[in-house]
N, C-alpha and C positions, 0 to 999 in steps of 0.2 A: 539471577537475571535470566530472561527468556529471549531469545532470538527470534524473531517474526521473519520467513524471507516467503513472498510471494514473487511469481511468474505469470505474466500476463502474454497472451495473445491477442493483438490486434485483428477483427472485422476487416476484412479485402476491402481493401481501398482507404482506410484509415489514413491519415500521413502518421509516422510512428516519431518523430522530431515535434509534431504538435502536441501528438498525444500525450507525452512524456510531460512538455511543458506544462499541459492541463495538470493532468494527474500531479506535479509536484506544487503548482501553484495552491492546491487545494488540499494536499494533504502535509505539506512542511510546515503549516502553522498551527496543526494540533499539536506539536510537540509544545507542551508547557500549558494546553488549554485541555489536555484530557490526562488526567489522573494517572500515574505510574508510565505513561509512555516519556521515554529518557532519550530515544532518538528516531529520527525517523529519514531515510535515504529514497529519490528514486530518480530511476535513471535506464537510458537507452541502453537496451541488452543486446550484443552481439553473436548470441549464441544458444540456441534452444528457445527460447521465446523473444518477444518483441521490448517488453519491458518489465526491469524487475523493481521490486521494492523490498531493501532492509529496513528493518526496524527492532529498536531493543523496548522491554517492557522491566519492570520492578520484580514482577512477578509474575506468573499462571493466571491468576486471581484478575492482577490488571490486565494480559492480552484478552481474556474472556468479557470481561466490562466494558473495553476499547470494542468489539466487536460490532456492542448496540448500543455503543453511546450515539446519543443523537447526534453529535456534531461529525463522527465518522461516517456517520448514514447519510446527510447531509454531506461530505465530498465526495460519498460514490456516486450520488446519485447524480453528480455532475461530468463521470466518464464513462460510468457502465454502463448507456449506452453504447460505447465502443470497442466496447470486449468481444472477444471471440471466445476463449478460455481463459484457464487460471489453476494454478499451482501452487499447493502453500506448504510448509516445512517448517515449525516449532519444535524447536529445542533449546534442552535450559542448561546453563552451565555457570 
């Protein structure tokens, strides 16, 4: 199993309670519609960034497929507009 954790930074001025809502409304329903992804979390971060997201994958093989799958292209491109940065950390265990 592979562990996906990204750290996101909100754009000044962002509200980081919408943001959140966005970003999970649009990525909690790929779990079961993109191949090898087994779960997926996000949530208001209190600490070092604005918001983070866990997610676990099958394998290496499926977080790399999930990267460019169309359907995950399609939910960034409904908050990344509101990024400032971002932070990611894969490990398999």
């Amino acid at each position: 199993m592979v562990k996906h954790i990204v750290l996101f930074t909100l754009k000044e001025g962002v509200d980081q309670e919408e943001a959140v809502k966005l970003m999970a409304s649009v990525l909690d329903p790929l779990v079961g519609r993109i191949p090898g992804l087994l779960h997926l979390e996000v949530g208001q971060s209190f600490a070092g960034a604005d918001v983070a997201l866990y997610s676990e994958f099958e394998s290496h093989r499926a977080l790399e497929n999930y990267a460019d799958h169309p359907l995950h292209v399609q939910a960034k491109d409904c908050f990344w507009h509101l990024l400032g940065g971002r932070m990611a950390a894969d490990y398999e265990c």
